[in-house]
C-alpha positions as semicolon CSV with decimal commas, in nm:
position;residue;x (nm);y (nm);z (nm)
1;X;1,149;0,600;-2,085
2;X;0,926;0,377;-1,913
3;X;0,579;0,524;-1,795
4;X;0,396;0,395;-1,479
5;X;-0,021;0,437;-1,472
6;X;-0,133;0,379;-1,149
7;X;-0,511;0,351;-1,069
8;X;-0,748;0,216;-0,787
9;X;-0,713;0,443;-0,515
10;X;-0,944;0,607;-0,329
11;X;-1,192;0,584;0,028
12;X;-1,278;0,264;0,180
13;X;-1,417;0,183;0,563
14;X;-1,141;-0,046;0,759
15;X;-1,165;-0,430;0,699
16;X;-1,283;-0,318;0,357
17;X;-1,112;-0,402;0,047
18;X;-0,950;-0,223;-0,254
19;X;-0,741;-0,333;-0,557
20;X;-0,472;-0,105;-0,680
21;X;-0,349;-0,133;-1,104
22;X;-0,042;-0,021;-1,219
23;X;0,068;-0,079;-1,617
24;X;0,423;0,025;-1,752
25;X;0,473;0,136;-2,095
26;X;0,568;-0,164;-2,323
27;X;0,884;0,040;-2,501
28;X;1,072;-0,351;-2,497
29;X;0,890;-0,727;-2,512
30;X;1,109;-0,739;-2,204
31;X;0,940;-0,790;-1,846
32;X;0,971;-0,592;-1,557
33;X;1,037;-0,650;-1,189
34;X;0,785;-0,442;-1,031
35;X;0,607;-0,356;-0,728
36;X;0,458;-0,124;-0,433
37;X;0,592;0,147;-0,176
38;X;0,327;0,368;0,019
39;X;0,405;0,658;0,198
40;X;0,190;0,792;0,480
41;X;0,187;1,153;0,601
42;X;0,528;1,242;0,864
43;X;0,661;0,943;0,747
44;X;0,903;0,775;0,552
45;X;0,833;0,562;0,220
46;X;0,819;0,219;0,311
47;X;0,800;-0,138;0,121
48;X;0,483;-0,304;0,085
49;X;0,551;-0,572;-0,175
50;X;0,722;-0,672;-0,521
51;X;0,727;-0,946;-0,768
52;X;1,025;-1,106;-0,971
53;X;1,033;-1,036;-1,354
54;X;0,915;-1,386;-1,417
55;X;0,636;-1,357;-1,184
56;X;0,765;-1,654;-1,011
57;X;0,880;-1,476;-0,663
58;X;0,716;-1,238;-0,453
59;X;0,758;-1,087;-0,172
60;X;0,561;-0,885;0,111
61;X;0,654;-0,633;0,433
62;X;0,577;-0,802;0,761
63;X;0,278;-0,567;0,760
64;X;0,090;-0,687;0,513
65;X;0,153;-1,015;0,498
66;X;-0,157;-1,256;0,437
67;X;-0,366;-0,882;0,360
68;X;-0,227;-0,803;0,037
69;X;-0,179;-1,000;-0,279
70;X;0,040;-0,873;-0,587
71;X;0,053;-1,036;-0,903
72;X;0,111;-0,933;-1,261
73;X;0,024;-0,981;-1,649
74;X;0,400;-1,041;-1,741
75;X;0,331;-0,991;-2,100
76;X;0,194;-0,616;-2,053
77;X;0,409;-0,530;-1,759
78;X;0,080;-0,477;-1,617
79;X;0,062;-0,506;-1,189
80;X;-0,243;-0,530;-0,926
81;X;-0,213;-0,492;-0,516
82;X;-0,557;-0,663;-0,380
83;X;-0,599;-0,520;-0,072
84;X;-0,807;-0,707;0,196
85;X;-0,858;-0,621;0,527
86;X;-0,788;-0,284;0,536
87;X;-0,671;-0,066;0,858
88;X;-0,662;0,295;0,929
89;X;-0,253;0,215;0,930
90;X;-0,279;0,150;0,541
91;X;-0,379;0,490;0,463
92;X;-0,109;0,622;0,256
93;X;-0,008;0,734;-0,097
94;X;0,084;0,414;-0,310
95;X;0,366;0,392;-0,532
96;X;0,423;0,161;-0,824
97;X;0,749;0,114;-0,950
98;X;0,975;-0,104;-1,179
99;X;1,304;-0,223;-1,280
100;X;1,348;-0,318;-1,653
101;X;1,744;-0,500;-1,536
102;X;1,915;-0,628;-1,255
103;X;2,131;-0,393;-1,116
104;X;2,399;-0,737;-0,988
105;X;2,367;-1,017;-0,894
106;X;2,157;-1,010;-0,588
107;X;1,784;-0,844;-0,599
108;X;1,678;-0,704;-0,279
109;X;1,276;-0,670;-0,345
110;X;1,256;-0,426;-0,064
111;X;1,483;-0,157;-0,168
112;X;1,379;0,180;-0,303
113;X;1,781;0,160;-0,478
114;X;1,651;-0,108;-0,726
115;X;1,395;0,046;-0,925
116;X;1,481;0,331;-1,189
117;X;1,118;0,401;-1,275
118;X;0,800;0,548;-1,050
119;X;0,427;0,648;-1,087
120;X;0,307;0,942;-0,930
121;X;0,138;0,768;-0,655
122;X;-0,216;0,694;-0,550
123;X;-0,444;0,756;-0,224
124;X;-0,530;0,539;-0,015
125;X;-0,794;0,620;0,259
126;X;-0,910;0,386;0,503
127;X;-1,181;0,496;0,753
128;X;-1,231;0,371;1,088
């Protein structure tokens, strides 16, 4: 039932910047965990970051680390990937997803298993 709009994509020149947007339909009051997989061509879908459903935790890949920035509007379910410093290695199709519950105990950020729900993805181009 939930619905993931995804927006921001598009070209930018490396060390540029872009800032992905990604809102999930508000069928509960409830937040979301939520975050960001990219996948680039002959490759396989990869984590690039996720934040808790409090907003209180997040968490990047190795990759992007001190690049990217997520963060969130907890009360729309709405999230944002600010992407500095881009490289030609960031070109790839973006990904939002969420998780509306825990699936245990334990939340592993990083795993494509914990999410239920997934936009349709948006380009990302970077130019050299």
């Amino acid at each position: 039932q939930v619905q993931l709009v995804e927006s921001g994509g598009g070209l930018v020149q490396a060390g540029g910047s872009l800032k992905l947007s990604c809102a999930a339909s508000a069928r509960t009051s409830s937040s979301y965990a939520m975050g960001w997989f990219r996948q680039a061509p002959g490759k396989e879908r990869e984590f690039v970051a996720a934040i808790s459903w409090s907003g209180g935790s997040t968490y990047y890949a190795d990759s992007v680390k001190g690049r990217f920035t997520i963060s969130r509007d907890g009360p729309k379910n709405t999230i944002f990937l600010q992407m500095n410093s881009l490289k030609t290695e960031d070109t790839a199709v973006y990904f939002c997803t969420a998780q509306p519950s825990p699936h245990g105990d334990t939340w592993y950020p990083s795993a494509q298993s914990e999410y239920d729900y997934w936009g349709q993805g948006t380009q990302v181009t970077v130019l050299s």
